[in-house]
N, C-alpha and C positions, 0 to 999 in steps of 0.2 A: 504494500500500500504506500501508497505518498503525498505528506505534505508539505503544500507550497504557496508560497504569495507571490503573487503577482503585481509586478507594478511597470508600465511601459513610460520610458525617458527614450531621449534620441540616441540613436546609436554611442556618440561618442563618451558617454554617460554605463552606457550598456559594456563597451570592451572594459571597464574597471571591475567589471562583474566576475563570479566566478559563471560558468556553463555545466548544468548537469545534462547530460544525454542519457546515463543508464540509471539502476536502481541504485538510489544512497541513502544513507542515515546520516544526520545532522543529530550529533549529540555532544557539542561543545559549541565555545560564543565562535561567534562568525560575525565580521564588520562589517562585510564585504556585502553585497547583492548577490542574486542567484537567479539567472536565466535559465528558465527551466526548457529543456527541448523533448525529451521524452524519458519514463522509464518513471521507478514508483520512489518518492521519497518521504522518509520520517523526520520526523522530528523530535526526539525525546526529550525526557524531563528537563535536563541539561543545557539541550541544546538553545539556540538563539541565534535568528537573522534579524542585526539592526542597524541600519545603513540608510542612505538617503534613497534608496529603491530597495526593496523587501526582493518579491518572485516578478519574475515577468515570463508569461506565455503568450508568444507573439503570433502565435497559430498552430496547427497541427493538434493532435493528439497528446496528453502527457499520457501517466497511469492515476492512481487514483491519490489522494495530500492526508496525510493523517500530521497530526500536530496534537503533543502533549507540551510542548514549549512554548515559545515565543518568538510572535513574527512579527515584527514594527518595521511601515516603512516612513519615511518623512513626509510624502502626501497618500500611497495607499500600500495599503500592506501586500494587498494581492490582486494585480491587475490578468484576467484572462483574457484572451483575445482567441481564443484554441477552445480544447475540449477538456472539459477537466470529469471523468463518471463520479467522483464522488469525491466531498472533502470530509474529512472526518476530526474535528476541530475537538477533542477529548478532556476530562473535567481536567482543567486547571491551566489547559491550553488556553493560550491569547492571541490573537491575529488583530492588529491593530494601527492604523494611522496615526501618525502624530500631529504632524504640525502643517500649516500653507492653510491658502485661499479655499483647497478644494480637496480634502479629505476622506478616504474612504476606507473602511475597513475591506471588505473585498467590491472590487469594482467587475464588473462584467457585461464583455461584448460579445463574447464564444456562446459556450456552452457546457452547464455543469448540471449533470445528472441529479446531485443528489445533495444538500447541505444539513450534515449531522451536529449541532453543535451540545455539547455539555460544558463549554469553556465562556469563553468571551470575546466576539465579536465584537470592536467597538472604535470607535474614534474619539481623541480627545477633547477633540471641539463638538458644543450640541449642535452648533448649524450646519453642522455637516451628514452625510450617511456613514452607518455599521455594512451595507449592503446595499448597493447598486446595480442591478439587472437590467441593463442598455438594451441587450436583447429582445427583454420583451415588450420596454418601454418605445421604443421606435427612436433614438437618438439618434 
């Protein structure tokens, strides 16, 4: 299973990134961003993506985001623009935006099967969104 946030900046934002393609486990702090391309990733207790870009899925397929950790991006934690079958956000898990004009806990233009959460979904600003579905909003 795999969990991931997503958040899309421009490219040159992007190569600072780390790129996962196959199945990983995130269970230590990580600064860095993480361009997801495919395969299934974890998150455990431990672990931690917190950087100025969280995940970004700029299309395609991944596997599916399980998250017992924490995932902060500086405007969204998890931007999908792909397919995500399931996120699986686990109690004490966090997926959350911080800071900017336009904040979102997960953003979404793809497609994601399934949102399990026992954790916390959220962003720190109230005027902003915990959850954003572009897809079926027509944006």
């Amino acid at each position: 299973m795999v969990v991931a946030t997503a958040v899309f900046y421009p490219t040159l934002a992007q190569a600072q990134c780390s790129t996962i393609t196959s199945d990983a486990t995130i269970n230590d702090a990580a600064t860095n961003c993480v361009v997801w391309n495919g395969g299934e990733i974890s998150i455990t207790n431990n672990g931690t993506i917190a950087a100025g870009i969280g995940f970004s899925i700029n299309g395609g397929t991944v596997g599916n985001l399980i998250n017992s950790g924490v995932v902060y991006g500086a405007g969204h934690a998890l931007y999908n623009a792909g397919t995500i079958p399931t996120i699986s956000n686990l109690a004490g898990g966090i997926i959350s935006g911080n800071s900017g004009p336009y904040v979102v806990g997960i953003d979404n233009e793809g497609s994601i099967g399934t949102i399990l959460n026992s954790g916390s979904i959220l962003t720190k600003n109230y005027l902003n969104y915990d959850v954003i579905n572009k897809a079926l909003r027509g944006f």
